[in-house]
N, C-alpha and C positions, 0 to 999 in steps of 0.2 A: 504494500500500500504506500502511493506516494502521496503525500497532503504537504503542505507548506501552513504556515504562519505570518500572517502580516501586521505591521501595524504603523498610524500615520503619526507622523511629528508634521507643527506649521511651521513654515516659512515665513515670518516678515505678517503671523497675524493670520495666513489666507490658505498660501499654498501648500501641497503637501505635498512631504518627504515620503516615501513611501520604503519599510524595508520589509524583506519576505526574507522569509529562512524558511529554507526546504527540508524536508523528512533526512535526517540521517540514512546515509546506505553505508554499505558494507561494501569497501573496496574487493577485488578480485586481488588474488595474491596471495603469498603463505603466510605475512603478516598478518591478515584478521583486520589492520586497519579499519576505521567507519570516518567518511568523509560528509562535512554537511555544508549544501552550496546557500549561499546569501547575496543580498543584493539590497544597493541603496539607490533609491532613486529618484531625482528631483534635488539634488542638494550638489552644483556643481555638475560636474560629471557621473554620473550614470556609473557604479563599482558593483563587479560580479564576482565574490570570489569566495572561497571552501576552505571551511574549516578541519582540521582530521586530529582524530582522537583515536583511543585504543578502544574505547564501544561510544554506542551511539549518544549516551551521554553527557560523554565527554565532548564529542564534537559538537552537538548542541552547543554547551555550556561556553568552548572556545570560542564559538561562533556571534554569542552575544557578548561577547568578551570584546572581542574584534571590532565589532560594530560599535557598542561602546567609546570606544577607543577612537572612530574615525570620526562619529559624531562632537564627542566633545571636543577635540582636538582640529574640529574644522571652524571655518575662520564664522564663518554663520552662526554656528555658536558663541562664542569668542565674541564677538558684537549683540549678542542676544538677541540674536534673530530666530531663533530657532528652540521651537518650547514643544512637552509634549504635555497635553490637558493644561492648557495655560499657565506650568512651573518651567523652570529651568533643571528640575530631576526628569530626567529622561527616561526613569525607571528601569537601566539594563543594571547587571553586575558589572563590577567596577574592577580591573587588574590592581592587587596590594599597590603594585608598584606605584600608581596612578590618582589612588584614595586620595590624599593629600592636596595634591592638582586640582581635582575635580572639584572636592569641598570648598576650597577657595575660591577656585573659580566661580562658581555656584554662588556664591555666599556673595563675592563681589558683584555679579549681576543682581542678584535681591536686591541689592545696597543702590545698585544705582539705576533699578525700575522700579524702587519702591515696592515688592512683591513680601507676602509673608513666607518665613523659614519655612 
């Protein structure tokens, strides 16, 4: 069964970002690998690209990892242009490495759209 996952972030109030994460599969090969393809679309350029874990969990999980990662770190956000349910938490998981980034960042757009924590 293949099924996908979407969901929109606004642009600037209006437009929408749109990203789909597709069903994990299970690469062919004697690794066992599970691969999960994603995609952002509406925010600059149009990105397609696969996550791989060792079961399908995993690659889910890196997959919203990633995407995380591309949204906060793009410049749309960065200017607060880009909110999901009118916050600036985007509601994915967040890389440790990144937690710290992200909360400030966050924190400093609250501060200066006047939005609550």
């Amino acid at each position: 069964m293949n099924s996908e996952l979407q969901r929109l972030y606004k642009l600037n109030g209006q437009h929408d970002v749109v990203v789909t994460i597709h069903s994990a599969v299970q690469e062919a090969g004697d690794n066992g690998d599970w691969s999960c393809t994603y995609s952002v679309v509406g925010l600059g350029h149009s990105k397609q690209r696969q996550s791989i874990g060792v079961d399908g969990m995993q690659a889910l999980y890196l997959a919203m990892i990633y995407i995380a990662t591309d949204l906060y770190n793009s410049v749309e956000y960065q200017r607060g242009n880009l909110t999901w349910l009118g916050n600036f938490d985007l509601g994915l998981p967040v890389a440790e490495i990144m937690r710290d980034y992200v909360d400030e960042t966050r924190a400093a757009l609250n501060k200066q759209f006047d939005e609550p924590q």
